[in-house]
C-alpha positions as CSV (number, residue, x, y, z in Angstrom):
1,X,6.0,-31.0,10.9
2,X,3.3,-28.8,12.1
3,X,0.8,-26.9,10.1
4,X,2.0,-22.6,10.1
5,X,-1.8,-22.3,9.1
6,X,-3.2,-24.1,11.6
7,X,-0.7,-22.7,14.4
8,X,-1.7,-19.3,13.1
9,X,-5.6,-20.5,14.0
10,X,-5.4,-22.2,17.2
11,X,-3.2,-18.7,18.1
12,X,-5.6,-16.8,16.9
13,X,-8.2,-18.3,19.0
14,X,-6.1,-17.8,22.4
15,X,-6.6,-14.4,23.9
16,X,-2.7,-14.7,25.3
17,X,-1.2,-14.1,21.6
18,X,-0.2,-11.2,20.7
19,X,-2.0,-9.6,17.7
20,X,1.1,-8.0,16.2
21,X,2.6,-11.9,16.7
22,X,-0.3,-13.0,14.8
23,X,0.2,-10.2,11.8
24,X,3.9,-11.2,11.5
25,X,2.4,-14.9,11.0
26,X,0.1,-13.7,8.8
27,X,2.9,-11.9,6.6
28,X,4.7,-15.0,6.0
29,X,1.7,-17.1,5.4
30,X,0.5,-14.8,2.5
31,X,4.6,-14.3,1.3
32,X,5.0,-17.5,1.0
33,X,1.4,-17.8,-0.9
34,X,1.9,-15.0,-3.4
35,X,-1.4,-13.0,-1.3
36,X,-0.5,-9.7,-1.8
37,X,-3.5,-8.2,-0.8
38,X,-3.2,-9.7,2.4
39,X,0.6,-8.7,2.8
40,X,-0.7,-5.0,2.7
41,X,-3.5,-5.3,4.9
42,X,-1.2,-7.0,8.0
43,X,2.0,-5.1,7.3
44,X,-0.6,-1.8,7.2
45,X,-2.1,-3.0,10.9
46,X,1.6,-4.1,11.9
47,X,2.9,-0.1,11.4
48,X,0.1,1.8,11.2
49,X,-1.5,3.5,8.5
50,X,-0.5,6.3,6.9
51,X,-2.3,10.0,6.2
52,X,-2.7,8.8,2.5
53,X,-4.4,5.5,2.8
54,X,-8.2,4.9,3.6
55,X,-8.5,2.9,6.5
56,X,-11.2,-0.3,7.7
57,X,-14.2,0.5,9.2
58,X,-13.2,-0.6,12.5
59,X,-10.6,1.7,12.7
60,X,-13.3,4.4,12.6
61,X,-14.5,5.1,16.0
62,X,-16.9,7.5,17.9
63,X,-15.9,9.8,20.6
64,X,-15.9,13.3,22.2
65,X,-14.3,16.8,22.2
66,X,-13.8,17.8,25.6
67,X,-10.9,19.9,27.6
68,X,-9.6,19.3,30.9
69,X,-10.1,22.2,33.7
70,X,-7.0,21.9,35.8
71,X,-8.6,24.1,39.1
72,X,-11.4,21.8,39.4
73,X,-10.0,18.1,37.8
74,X,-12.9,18.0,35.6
75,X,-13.1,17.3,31.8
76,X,-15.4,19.8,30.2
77,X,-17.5,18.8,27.0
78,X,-17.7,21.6,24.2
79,X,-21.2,23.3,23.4
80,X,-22.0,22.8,19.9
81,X,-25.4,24.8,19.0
82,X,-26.3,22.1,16.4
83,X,-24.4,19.8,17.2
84,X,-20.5,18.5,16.7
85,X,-19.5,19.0,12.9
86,X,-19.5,15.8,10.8
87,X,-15.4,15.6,11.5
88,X,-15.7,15.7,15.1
89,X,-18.1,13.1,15.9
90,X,-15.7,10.2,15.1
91,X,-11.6,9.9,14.2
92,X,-9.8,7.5,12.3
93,X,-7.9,5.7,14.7
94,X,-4.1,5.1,12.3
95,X,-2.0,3.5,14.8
96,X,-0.6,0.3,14.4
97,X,-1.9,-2.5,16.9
98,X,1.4,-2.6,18.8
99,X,0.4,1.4,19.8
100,X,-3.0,0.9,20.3
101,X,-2.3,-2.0,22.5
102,X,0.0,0.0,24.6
103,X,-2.5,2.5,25.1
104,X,-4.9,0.1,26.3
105,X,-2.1,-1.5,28.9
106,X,-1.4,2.1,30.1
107,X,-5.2,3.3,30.5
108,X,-7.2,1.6,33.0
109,X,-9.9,3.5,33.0
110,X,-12.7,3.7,30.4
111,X,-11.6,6.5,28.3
112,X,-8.7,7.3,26.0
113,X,-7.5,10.6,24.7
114,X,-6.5,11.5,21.1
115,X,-5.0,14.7,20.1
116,X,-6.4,16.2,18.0
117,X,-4.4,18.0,14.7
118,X,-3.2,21.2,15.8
119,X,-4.9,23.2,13.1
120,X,-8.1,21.9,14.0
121,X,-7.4,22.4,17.7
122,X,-6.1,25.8,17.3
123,X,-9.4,26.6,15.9
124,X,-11.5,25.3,18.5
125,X,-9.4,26.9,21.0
126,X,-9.9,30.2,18.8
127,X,-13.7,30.1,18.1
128,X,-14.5,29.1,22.0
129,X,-12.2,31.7,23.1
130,X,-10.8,29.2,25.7
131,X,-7.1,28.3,26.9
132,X,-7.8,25.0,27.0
133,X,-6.5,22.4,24.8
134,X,-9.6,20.3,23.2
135,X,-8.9,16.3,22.7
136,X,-11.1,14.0,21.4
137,X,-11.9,11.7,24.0
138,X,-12.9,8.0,22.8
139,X,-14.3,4.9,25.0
140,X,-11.7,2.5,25.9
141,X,-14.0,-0.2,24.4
142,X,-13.7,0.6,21.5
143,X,-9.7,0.3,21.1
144,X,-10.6,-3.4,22.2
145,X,-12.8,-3.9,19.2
146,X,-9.9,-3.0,16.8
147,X,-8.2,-5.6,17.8
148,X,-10.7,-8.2,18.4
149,X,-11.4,-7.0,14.2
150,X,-8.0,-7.7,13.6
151,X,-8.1,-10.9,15.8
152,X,-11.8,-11.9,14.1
153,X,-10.1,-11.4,10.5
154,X,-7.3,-13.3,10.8
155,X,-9.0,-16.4,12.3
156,X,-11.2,-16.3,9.1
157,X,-8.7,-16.2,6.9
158,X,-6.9,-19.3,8.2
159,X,-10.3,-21.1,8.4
160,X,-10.0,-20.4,4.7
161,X,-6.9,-21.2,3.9
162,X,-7.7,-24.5,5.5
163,X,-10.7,-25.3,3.8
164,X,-9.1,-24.5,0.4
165,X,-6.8,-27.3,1.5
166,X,-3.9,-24.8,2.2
167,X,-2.0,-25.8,5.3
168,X,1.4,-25.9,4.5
169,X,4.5,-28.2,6.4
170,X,6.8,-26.4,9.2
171,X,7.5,-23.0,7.3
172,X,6.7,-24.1,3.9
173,X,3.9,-24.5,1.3
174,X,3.9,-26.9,-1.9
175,X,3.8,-26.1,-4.9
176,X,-0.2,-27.4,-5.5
177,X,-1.2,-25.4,-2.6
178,X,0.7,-21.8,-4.4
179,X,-1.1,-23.0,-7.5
180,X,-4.6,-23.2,-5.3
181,X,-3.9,-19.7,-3.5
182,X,-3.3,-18.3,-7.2
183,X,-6.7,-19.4,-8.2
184,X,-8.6,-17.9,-5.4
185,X,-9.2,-14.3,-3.7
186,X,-8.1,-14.2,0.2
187,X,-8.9,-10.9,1.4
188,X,-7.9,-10.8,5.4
189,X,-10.2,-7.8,5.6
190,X,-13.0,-7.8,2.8
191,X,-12.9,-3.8,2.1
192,X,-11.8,-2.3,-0.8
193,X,-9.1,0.4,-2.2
194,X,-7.6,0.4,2.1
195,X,-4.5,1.0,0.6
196,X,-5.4,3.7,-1.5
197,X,-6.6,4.2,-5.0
198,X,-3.1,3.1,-6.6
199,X,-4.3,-0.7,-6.1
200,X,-7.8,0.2,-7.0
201,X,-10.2,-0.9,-9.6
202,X,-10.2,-4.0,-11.8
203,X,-9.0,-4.7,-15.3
204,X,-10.2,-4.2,-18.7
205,X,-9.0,-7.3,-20.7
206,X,-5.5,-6.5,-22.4
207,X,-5.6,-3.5,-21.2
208,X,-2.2,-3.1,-19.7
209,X,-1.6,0.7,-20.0
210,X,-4.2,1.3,-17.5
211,X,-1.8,0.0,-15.1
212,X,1.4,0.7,-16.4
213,X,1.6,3.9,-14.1
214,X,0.7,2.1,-10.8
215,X,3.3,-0.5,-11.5
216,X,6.0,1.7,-12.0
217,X,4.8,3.7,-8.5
218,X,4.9,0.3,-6.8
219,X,8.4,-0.3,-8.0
220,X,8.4,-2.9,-10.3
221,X,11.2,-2.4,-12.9
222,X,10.7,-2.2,-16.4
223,X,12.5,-5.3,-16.7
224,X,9.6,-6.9,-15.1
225,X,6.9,-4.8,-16.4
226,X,8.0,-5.5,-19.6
227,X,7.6,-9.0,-19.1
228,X,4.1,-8.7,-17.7
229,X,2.9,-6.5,-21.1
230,X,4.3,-9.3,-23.3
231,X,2.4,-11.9,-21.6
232,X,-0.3,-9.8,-21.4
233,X,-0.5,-9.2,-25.2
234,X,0.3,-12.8,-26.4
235,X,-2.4,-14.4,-24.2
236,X,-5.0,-11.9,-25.5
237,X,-4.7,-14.2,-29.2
238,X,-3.0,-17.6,-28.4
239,X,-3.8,-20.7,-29.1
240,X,-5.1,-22.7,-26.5
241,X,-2.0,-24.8,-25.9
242,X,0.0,-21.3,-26.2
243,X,-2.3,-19.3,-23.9
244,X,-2.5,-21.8,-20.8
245,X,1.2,-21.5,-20.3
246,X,0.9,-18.1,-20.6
247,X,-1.6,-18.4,-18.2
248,X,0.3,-20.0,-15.7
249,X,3.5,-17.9,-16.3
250,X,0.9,-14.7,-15.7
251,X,-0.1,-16.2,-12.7
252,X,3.4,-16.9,-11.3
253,X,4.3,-13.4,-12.3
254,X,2.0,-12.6,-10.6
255,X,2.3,-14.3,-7.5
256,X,6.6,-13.7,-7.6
257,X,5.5,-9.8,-7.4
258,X,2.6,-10.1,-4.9
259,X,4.6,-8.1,-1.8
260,X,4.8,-5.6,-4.2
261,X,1.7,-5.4,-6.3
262,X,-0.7,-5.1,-2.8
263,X,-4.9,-4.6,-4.2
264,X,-4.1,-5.4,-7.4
265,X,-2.5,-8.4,-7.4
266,X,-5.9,-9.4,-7.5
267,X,-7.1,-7.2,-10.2
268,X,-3.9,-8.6,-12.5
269,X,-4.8,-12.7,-11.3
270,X,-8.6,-12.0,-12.1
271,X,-7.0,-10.8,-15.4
272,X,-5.5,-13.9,-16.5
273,X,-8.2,-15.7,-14.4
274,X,-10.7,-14.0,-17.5
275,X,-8.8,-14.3,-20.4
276,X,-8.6,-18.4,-19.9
C-alpha cells in the first residue's frame, strides 16, 4: 500500500493540488499521529482564523487605503500628513485558503480589495469629510504567497515526517511510528501561541494546576483530567520501573487527547519528556 506521507509530499510539490486538499491530508496525518499542534494549525488555515487567535506572519500583508471615484473610474489614495497610522499600513488577512483562493480565481488583475471594519471606515469617512467608502487595497501577489506558505510548510513537514522514519501504510500508521511522533516536536508552521494564549507557554515540572484551567476550556472532562493529574503526580516520585510506564501512559494520554489539547500538547509531551 502507498505511503499517506509520501502522497501528501509528491502533492504538495504539484501546483495542480489543491491547498485545502493538502490541509485535509495534513489533518489525518497529524490525527492519526497524536500532533495536535499541527491539527490546529491546518484545521485553523482550512476555516479561517478567528478575531481571537494571533495569526502567522504570512498572513500579515501590506497594502493601501484608497476609495473609488465613481464619475471618473479612478481609485483615489488617502492623504496622510505623516503618513498611514501603524494599523493601516498592513491587515491581517483571516480567511481560510479555500476564500483566499477564490479571490484570487475571481481577480485577474493585480489588486484585491479588503473591507475594511466599519468602525474604522466610518471614521475615515468622517475625518476626510468624504462619501466615499475607504478599502484597503492589497497586491494580488501577495494572496499567492499565503498559499505558497501554506504549500512551503506542509512539504516540510512531510520531509520530516519521512526522515523521522514516519511514513505510514494506506491510511494507517504503526504503532513504532505513534511512539516516534510522541517523542518528537512537528510544528507545520514554527510560530508560537497562533492559536492564542490558552495553548501557550511551557510547563513547570508537576505543576499541573497551571493548566488545569486551559484543559477544562479545551473540553477535556474531568474524568480525563483527573487522570492526567494522577499521572502527573506519581511520575514526579516513582521508581524508575514505576515512572517509565507512567511515562509512556503520559505520553499516550497525551497523544489520545492531541485534537483537543492544540499548542500544548507539546508543552504536556515535553513534560513527561523532562521528568524521564
Amino acid at each position: 500500500m502507498k505511503s499517506i506521507v509520501l502522497e501528501l509530499q509528491h502533492a504538495a510539490m504539484e501546483r495542480s493540488s489543491a491547498v485545502d486538499d493538502l490541509l485535509r491530508k495534513c489533518v489525518v496525518i497529524a490525527t492519526k499521529l497524536g500532533l495536535g499542534d499541527s491539527v490546529a494549525w491546518a484545521r485553523a488555515e482550512l476555516n479561517g482564523y478567528t478575531a481571537a487567535e494571533n495569526i502567522p506572519d504570512y498572513r500579515i500583508v501590506p497594502g493601501e487605503v484608497k476609495s473609488f471615484n465613481p464619475y471618473n473610474g479612478v481609485w483615489l489614495p488617502f492623504i496622510w500628513t505623516d503618513g498611514p497610522p501603524e494599523g493601516l499600513r498592513e491587515r491581517d488577512v483571516r480567511q481560510s485558503v479555500a476564500e483566499i483562493q477564490d479571490l484570487l480565481d475571481e481577480e485577474s488583475d493585480g489588486t484585491l480589495i479588503m473591507n475594511l471594519p466599519e468602525k474604522m471606515a466610518y471614521h475615515l469617512m468622517t475625518s476626510s469629510n468624504s462619501p466615499r467608502l475607504p478599502v484597503f487595497i492589497i497586491g494580488r501577489s501577495s494572496f499567492v504567497k499565503i498559499l505558497d506558505a501554506v504549500r512551503n510548510s506542509i512539504l516540510d513537514w512531510s520531509l520530516k515526517l519521512e526522515n523521522d522514519g514516519i511514513l505510514g501504510e494506506g491510511m494507517s500508521f504503526s504503532q513504532e511510528e505513534k511512539q516516534i511522533a510522541m517523542g518528537h516536536t512537528y510544528n507545520i508552521e514554527n510560530f508560537s501561541g497562533v492559536l492564542g494564549d490558552v495553548t501557550s507557554g511551557s510547563l513547570q515540572i508537576g505543576d499541573y494546576n497551571s493548566v488545569h484551567s486551559d484543559l477544562k476550556a479545551l473540553g477535556i472532562a474531568q474524568e480525563d483530567r483527573n487522570e492526567l493529574e494522577e499521572l502527573m503526580d506519581r511520575a514526579k516520585d516513582a521508581e524508575p520501573e514505576e515512572k517509565k510506564a507512567l511515562i509512556k501512559k503520559g505520553l499516550g494520554w497525551v497523544a489520545k487527547h492531541g485534537d483537543k489539547l492544540g499548542n500544548l500538547s507539546d508543552s504536556l509531551r515535553g513534560w513527561f519528556e523532562t521528568v524521564a
